[in-house]
N, C-alpha and C positions, 0 to 999 in steps of 0.2 A: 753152573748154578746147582746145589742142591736141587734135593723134589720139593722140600718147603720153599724154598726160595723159587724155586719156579713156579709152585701152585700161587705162591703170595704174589706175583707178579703177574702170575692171570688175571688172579680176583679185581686186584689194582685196572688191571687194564676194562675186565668187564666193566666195572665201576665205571671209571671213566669214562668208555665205550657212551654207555647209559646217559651219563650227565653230558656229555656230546651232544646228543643227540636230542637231548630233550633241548639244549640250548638253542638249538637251529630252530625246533618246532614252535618253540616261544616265540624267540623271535618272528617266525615267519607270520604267526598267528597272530598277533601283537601287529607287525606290521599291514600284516591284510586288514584287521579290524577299522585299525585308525585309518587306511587308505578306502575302503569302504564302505565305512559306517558311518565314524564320528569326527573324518576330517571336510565336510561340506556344514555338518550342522555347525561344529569348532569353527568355523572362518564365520559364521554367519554372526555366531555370538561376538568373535572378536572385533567386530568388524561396526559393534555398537559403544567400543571403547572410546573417549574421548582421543581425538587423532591417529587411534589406530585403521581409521578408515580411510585416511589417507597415508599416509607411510605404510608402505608396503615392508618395509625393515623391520618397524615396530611387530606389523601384526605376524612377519613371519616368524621374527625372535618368540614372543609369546607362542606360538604354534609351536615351535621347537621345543621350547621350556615342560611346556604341557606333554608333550610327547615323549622327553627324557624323563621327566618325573615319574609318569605311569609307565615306561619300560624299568625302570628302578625299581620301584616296589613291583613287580610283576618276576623280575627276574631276580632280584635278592634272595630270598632261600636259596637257590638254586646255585648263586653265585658264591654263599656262607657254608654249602654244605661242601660244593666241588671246591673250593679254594682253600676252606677253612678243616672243617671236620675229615672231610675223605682223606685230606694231606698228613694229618694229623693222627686218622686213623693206621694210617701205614706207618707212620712214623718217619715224616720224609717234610713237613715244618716246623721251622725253627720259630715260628711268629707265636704270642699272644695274642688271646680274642683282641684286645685295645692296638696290638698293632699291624692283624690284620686289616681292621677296622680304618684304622692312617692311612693305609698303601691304597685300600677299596676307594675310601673320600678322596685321594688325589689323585686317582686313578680315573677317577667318575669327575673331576672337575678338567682335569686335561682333556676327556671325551667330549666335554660339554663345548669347553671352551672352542676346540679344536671343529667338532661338529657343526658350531656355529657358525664359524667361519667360512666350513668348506660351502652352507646353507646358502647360507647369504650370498658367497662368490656364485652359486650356481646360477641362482634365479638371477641375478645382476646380469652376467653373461647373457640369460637365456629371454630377458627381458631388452636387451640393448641389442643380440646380435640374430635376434626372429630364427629362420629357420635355419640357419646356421649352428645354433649355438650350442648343439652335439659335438661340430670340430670343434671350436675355440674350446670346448668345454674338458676336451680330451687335451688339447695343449697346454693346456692351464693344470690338470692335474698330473701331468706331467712336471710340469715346472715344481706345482706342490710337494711333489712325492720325491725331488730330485736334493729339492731345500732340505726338508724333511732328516731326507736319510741324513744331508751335509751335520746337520746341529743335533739330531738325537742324540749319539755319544757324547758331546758333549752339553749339550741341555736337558734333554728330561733324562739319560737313567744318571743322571747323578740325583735327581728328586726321588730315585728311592733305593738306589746303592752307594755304599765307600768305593770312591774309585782312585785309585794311588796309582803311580807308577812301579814297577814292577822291581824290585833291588835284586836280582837274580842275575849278575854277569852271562852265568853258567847257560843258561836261556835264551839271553840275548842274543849269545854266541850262534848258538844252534840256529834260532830263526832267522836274523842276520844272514847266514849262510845258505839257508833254505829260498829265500826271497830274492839271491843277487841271480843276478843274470835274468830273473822274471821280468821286468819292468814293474814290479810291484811296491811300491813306494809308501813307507808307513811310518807315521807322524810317531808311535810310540808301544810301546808294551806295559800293556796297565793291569793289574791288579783289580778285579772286583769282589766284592764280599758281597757272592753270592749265599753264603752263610746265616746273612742278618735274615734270609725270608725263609730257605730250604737249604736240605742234606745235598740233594740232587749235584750232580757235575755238569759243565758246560762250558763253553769256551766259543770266540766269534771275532770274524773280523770286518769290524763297523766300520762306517764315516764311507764319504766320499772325499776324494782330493786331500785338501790337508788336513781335513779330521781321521782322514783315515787310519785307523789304530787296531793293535791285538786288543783284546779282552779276555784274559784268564781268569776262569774261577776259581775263589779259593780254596773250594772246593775239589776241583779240579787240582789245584796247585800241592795240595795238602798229601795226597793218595795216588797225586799215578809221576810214575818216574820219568826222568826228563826224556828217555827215547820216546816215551808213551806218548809226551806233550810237543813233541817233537812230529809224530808220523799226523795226530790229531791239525795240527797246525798246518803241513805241507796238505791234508783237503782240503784245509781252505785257500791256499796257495793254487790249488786245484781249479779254481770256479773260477779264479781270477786269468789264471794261462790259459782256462779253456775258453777265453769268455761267456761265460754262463749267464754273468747280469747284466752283459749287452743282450745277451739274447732276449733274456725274462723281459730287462726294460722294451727294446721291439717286440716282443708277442703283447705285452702288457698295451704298450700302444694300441693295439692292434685290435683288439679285445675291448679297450676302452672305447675306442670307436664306434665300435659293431654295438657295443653294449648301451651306449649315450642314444646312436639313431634309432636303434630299436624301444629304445625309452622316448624319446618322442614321436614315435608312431602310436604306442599307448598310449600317451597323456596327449597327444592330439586327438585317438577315439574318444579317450573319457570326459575332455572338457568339452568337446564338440554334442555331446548327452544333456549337459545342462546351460551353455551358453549359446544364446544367438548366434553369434559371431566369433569365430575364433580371432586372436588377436595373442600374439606372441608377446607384446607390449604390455597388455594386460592381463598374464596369464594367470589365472586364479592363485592363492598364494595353497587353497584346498590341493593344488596337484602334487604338492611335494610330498608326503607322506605318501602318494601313488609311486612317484618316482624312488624312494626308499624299496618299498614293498616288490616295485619289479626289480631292483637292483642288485636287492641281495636274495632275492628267487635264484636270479640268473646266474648269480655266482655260486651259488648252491648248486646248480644242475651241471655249472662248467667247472664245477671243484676237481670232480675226476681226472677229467684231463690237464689240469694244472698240476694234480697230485703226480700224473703222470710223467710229465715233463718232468716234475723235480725232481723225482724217485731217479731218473735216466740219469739227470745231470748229477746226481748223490753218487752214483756208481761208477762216471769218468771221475768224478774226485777220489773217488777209494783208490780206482785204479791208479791215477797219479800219484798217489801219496806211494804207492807201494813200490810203484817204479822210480821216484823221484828219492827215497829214503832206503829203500832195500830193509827197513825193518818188520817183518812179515811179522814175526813172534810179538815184537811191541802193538803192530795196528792189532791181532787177536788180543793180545792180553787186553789192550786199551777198551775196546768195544764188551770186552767178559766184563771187565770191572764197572762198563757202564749200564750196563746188563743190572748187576749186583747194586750200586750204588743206586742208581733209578729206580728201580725196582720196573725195568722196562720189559714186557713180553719179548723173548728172542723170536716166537714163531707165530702170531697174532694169524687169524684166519684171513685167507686169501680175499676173499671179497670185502673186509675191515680195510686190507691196505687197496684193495683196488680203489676204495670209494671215499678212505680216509686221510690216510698214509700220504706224504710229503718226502716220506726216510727207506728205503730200503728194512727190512728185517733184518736185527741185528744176525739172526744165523743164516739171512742171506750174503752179511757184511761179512762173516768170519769165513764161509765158503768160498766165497772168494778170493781171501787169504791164504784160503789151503792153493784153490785153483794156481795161484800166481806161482806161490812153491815148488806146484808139481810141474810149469809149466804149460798148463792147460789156455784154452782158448778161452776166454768166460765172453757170455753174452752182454750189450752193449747197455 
């Protein structure tokens, strides 16, 4: 990178950095408020709705409704300046205001929809299965999060990308080749226009079972040469031999766990403050927005060490890519170009990735490329 191109990819990341952060803070403010303010008075009011006093569905949807609505207007600037303007400031979206605007509304009715759902299933569980209903609760989003991953590529991002399959023999080839002898089993190589939202590059391999597929961006496809998409593709070839997302899936369990029963030990103190009787049967519909408010605290505090893990398992894929492909000079050039293209920090300050970071530093990814060259040992 140039000094402009690297000063410009500071700024970019300060920026960022900033709208990060203020995002967590909203939220979390946002959710304490309505968990200890305005979600005992909210149930009282709802609760003189005609039948909302008894359907408990009714009055939770309503609670729900209410609570997406004011996190909406609360967090929209924030969501139009980091999405819209910041992107646009760098020069890195392709969108109009009116079709950023599309992507935000159906981005915000999948949340809704999807939210509602997981709402509803929660308290159904936690009202049918009493003090249990932390494990089932944890098996169930399990099961959610497995469906999930199975129909995403092929249901919702075609709701807001072109997705084709890929007419590139030449590629085929290559992947094809990278994949046999893995047990790695892929329904197809597709083509996304990532183009229709942003400049940015990226590439990914989605699905479970038989969804399971490449996704090139065309972005990606347009600007780095086939070795490039080639060493890019063998990490993610990486996570799969190394079993990465069995492991993420068991920590994730794991976690889910700890996280559900520690969530019912708070909303068993806080209903136990205003009700007579606790009663798992009837457990106020006021406690979900508590249960919200602790849930994404707690992933806020246990970010780090998820960022952790994934930073470790980023680095067995680099390493396999270089060992599995031997092209050292493609994986630098690929990571420089995305460097460039992203307009991503190579060297972001050491406590940003301890506390943010999911990825390696891109000039921690290129040094290790030298390492592999010289035959050096690199650390794990």
């Amino acid at each position: 990178m140039t000094a402009a191109q690297l000063a410009e990819a500071r700024e970019y990341r300060r920026l960022g950095l900033w709208c990060t952060l203020l995002d967590r803070a909203i939220d979390l403010a946002f959710l304490g408020v309505m968990a200890l303010v305005l979600a005992r008075p909210l149930d009282a009011w709802l609760q003189t709705w005609p039948l909302a006093d008894r359907w408990w569905s009714l009055r939770l949807t309503a609670l729900f409704l209410v609570m997406f609505a004011l996190h909406v207007a609360v967090s929209l600037p924030l969501s139009y300046y980091a999405g819209f303007v910041l992107e646009h400031r760098f020069k890195l979206s392709t969108l109009s205001a009116a079709g950023w605007a599309w992507r935000y509304a159906k981005m915000l009715a999948l949340a809704f929809l999807l939210g509602l759902v997981l709402a509803l299933g929660l308290f159904w569980i936690l009202w049918t299965t009493g003090p249990w209903w932390w494990l089932v609760g944890t098996g169930a989003f399990f099961l959610v999060g497995v469906m999930l991953a199975r129909i995403w590529p092929v249901v919702v991002e075609p709701l807001f990308y072109t997705i084709e399959r890929l007419d590139r023999p030449d590629l085929h080839e290559r992947l094809a080749r990278l994949a046999q002898g893995t047990g790695l089993a892929i329904e197809g190589v597709y083509r996304i226009a990532l183009s229709e939202e942003t400049v940015k590059a990226n590439a990914q391999l989605a699905g479970l079972g038989r969804t399971r597929r490449v996704l090139l961006g065309d972005t990606l496809l347009d600007h780095f040469s086939p070795e490039e998409i080639e060493v890019v593709f063998a990490h993610e070839i990486g996570h799969h031999v190394l079993h990465h997302v069995r492991k993420l899936i068991l920590a994730g369990l794991a976690f889910s766990a700890a996280g559900f029963w520690a969530c019912d030990r708070v909303l068993v103190a806080w209903v136990a403050r205003w009700e007579p009787v606790l009663d798992y049967a009837a457990m106020p519909v006021y406690a979900f927005p508590l249960a919200m408010f602790f849930l994404t605290a707690l992933r806020t505090v246990l970010g780090p060490l998820g960022h952790a893990i994934s930073r470790r398992y980023e680095r067995q894929a680099d390493r396999y890519a270089l060992a599995r492909t031997g092209l050292r000079e493609a994986f630098r050039s690929a990571f420089c170009k995305l460097a460039r293209q992203n307009k991503d920090d190579p060297s972001p300050p050491r406590l940003e990735v301890l506390l943010l970071h999911g990825h390696p530093p891109i000039a921690e990814r290129l040094a290790l490329a030298g390492a592999a060259a010289r035959g050096d040992q690199a650390p794990p």
